[in-house]
C-alpha positions in Angstrom: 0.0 0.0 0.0 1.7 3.1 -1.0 1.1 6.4 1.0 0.1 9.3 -0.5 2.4 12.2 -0.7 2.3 15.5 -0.5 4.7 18.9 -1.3 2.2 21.0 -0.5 1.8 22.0 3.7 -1.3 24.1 5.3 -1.3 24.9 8.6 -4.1 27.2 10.1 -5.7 27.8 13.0 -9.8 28.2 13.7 -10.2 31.8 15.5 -13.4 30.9 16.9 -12.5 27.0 18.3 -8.5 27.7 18.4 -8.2 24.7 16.8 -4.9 23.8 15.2 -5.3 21.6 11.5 -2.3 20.6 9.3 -3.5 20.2 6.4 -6.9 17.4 6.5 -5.7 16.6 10.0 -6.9 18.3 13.6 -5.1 18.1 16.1 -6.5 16.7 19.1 -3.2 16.1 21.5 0.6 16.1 21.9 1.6 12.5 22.6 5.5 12.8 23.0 8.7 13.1 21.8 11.1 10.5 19.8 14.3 10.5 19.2 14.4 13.0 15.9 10.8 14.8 16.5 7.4 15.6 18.0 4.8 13.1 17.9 0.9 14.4 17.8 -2.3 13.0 17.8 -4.9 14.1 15.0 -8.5 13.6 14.0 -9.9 12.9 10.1 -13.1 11.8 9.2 -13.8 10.4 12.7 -9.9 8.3 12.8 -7.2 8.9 14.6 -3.4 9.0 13.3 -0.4 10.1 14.8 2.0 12.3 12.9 5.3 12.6 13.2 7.5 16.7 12.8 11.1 16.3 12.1 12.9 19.6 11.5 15.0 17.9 7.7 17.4 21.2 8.3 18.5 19.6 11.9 18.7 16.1 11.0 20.5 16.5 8.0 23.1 17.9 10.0 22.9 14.6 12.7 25.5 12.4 12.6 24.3 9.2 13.6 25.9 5.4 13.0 25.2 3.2 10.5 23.7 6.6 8.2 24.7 9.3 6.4 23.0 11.9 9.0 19.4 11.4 11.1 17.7 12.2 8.1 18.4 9.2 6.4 16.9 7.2 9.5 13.6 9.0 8.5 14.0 8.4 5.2 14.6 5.0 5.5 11.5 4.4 8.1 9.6 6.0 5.3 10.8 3.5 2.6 10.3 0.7 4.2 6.8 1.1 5.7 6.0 2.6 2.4 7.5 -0.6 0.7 5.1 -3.2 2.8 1.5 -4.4 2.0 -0.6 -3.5 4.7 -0.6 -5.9 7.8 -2.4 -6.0 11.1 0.1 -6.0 13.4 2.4 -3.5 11.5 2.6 0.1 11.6 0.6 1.6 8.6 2.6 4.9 6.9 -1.2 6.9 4.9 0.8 9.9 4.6 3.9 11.5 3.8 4.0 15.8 4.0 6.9 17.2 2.4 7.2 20.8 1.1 9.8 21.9 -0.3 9.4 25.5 1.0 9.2 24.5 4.9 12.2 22.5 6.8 9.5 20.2 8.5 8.6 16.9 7.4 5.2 15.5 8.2 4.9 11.5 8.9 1.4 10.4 9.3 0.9 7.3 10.5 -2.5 5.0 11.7 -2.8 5.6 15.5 -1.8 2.1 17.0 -2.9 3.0 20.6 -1.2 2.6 24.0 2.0 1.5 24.8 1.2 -2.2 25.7 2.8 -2.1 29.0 0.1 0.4 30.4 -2.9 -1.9 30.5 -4.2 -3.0 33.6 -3.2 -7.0 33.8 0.5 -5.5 33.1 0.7 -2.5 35.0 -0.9 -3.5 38.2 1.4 -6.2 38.3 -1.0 -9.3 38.2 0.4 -12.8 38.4 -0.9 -15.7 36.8 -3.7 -16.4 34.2 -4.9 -12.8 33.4 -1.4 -11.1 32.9 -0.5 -14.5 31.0 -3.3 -14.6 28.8 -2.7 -11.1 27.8 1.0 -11.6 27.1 0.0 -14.7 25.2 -1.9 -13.0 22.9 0.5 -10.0 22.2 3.1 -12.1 21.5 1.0 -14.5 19.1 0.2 -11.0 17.3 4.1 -9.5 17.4 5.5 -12.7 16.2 3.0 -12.8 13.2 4.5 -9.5 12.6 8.0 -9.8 12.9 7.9 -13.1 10.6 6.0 -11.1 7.8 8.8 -8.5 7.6 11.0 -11.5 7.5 9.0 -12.3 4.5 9.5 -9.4 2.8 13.1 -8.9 3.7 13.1 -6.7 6.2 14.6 -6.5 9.9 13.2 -4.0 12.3 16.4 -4.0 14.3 15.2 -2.1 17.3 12.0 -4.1 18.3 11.5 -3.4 22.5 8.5 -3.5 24.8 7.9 0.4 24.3 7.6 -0.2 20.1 4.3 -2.6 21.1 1.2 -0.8 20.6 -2.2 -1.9 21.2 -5.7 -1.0 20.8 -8.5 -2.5 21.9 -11.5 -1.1 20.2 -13.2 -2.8 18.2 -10.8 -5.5 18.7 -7.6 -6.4 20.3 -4.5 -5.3 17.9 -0.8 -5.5 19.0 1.0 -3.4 16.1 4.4 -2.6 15.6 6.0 0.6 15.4 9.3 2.4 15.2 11.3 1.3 11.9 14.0 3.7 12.0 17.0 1.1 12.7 15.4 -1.3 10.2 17.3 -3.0 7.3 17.0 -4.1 3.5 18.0 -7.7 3.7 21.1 -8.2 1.5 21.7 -11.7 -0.4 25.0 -13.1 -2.1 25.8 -16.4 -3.0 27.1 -18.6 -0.7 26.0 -16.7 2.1 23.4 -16.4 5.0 20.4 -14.1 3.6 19.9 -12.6 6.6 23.3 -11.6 7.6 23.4 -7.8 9.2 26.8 -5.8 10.2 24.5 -2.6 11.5 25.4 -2.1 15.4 21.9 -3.6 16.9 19.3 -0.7 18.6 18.9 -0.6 22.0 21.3 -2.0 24.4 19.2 -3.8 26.8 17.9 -5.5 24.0 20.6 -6.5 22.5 21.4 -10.3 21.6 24.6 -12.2 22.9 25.7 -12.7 18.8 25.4 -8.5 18.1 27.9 -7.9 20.7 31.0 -10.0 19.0 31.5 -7.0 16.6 31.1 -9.1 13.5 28.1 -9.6 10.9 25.3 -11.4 12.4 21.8 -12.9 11.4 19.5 -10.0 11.8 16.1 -11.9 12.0 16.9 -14.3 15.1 18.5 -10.9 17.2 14.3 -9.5 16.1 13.4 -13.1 17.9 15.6 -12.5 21.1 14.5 -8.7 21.4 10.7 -9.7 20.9 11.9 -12.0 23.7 13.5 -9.6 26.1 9.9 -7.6 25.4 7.6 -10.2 26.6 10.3 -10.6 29.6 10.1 -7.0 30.6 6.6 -6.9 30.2 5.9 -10.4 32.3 8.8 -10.0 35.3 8.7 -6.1 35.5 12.4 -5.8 34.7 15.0 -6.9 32.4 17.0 -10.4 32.7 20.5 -8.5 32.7 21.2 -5.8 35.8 23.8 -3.6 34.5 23.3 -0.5 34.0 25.6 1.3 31.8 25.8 0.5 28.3 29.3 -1.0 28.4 28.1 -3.4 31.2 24.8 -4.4 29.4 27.0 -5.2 26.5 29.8 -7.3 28.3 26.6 -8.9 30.6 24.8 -9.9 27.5 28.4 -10.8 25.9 29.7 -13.2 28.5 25.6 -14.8 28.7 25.4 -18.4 29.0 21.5 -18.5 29.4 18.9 -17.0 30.7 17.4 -18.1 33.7 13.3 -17.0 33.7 11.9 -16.2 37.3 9.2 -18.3 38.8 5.9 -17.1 36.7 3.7 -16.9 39.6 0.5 -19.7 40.0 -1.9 -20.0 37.0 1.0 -19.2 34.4 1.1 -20.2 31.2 3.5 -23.4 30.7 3.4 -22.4 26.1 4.2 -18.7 27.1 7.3 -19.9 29.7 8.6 -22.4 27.1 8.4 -19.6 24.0 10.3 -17.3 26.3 12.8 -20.0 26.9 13.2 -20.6 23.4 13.1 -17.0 22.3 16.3 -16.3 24.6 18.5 -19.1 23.8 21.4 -17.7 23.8 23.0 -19.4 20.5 20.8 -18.1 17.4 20.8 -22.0 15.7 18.9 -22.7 18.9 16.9 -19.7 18.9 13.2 -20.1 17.9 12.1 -18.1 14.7 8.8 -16.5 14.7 6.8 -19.1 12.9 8.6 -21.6 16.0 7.4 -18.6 18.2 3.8 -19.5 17.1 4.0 -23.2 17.2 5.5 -22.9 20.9 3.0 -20.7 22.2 -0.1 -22.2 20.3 0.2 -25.6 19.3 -0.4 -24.7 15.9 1.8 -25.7 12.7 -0.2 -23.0 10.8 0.6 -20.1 12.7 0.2 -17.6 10.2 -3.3 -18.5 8.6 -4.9 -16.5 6.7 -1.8 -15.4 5.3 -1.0 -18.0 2.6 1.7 -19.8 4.1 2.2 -22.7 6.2 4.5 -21.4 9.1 6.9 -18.3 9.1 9.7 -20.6 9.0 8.6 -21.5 5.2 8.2 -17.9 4.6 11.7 -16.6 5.9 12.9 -19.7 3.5 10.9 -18.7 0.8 13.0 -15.5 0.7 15.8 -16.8 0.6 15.1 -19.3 -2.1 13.4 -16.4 -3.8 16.7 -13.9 -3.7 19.3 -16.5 -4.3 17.3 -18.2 -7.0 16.3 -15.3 -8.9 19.5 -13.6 -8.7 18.2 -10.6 -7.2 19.3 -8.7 -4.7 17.4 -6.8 -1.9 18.1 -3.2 -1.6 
């Protein structure tokens, strides 16, 4: 689904409401600040979306690793979302405002809700069946995600607890968000197809193979960071105590498993043993997403409805599709 674009920016302001509207959009509320902008919350035709300011002038003058400047972490968020077909549990780009004679650029996106750590089976600290239901179902949702940017060649390379968003009207949706430290999956013969050399997002999230300095296989460090997420969110904390980014690194470095807390009574048994497997700390052990689904629901089709038997056969299919055509993802 490709988002609409445009070079052409109206902003005005109602003098009998004092209502502020960019363009189509009103705004209704200021919902934070990221790492390169302001995020906002606006109204059209009775939906929500959230928009995104970057100032381009600033970030073009960011240096940042692994980019040219800032702006080309933008840029790249845009491309990729922009390159997807829709998907439930993905962040969906319907906008992109860019004029040439203003140094802001606009990034409207679908609103995907709250932070999934914020509902009340998480935040009040619940044991048992409740919280364990819930986290079951957000990770069934996250994982049929991750493996369908697998699919399409893509790793989001900064997935955390704080890039799950839910909403829960009309129905329950886990989506993710963020895709600023995402990659283009690059193929050549002879070699892994998944291989990334990028340094990996954010530290505490970061798996044992990113921290040996070398290239490593960007879809299963997605797999133990979408693990370390459902650990926060379960236990309350993460499963490594340092606190500087040096330590965490070194911690994480030196891991030779990860040992999960008691769960507390009524816990899910599929939930403990997809955690376990989503934090094995060698990536050939590691689950992949489509394992990720088997574990958790006893299914071999975890991905129904999408035309494919497992996410495993999908993140195959990639490869087979790349090295067999002799393409090459950009």
């Amino acid at each position: 689904m490709t988002a609409i674009r445009t070079s052409v920016l109206v902003k005005r302001k109602d003098p009998e409401t004092g209502e502020k509207w960019l363009n189509g959009y009103k705004k209704v509320a200021r919902l934070g600040e990221g790492t390169f902008g302001k995020v906002s919350l606006y109204s059209s035709n009775k939906r929500l979306y959230a928009i995104k300011v970057v100032n381009k002038a600033v970030l073009r003058k960011k240096h940042v690793t692994g980019a040219p400047s800032a702006l080309a972490l933008v840029e790249r968020e845009i491309e990729v979302l922009d390159s997807l077909p829709r998907h439930p549990n993905l962040a969906t780009l319907v906008e992109v405002i860019d004029d040439p004679s203003s140094d802001k650029l606009y990034i409207c996106l679908e609103h995907a809700g709250c932070r999934v750590g914020s509902l009340p089976p998480l935040r009040h600290g619940e044991d048992g069946a409740a919280r364990d239901e819930l986290l079951s179902e957000v990770l069934a949702q996250a994982a049929r995600g991750v493996g369908f940017l697998h699919r399409h060649g893509v790793v989001h390379g900064d997935l955390k607890a704080d890039h799950l968003l839910c909403e829960e009207d009309p129905t329950f949706r886990v989506r993710i968000v963020d895709f600023g430290s995402s990659s283009r999956l690059r193929v050549a013969e002879g070699q892994r197809w998944d291989l990334v050399s990028k340094s990996p997002g954010t530290p505490a999230y970061t798996a044992p193979e990113c921290c040996e300095g070398g290239a490593y296989g960007g879809t299963k460090a997605d797999v133990w960071a979408l693990g370390v997420s459902l650990y926060l969110l379960r236990y309350g904390g993460f499963p490594f105590s340092s606190t500087t980014a040096c330590d965490v690194y070194e911690e994480i470095r030196a891991c030779r498993g990860v040992e999960l807390p008691p769960p507390g009574p009524n816990a899910s048994e599929n939930l403990t043993r997809a955690l376990q497997g989503m934090l094995q700390t060698s990536p050939d052990d590691r689950l992949t997403a489509g394992g990720i689904l088997e574990t958790l629901l006893g299914e071999t089709d975890g991905l129904k409805g999408l035309g494919s038997a497992s996410v495993d056969e999908i993140e195959a299919s990639y490869a087979r599709e790349v090295l067999g055509g002799g393409r090459r993802a950009v």
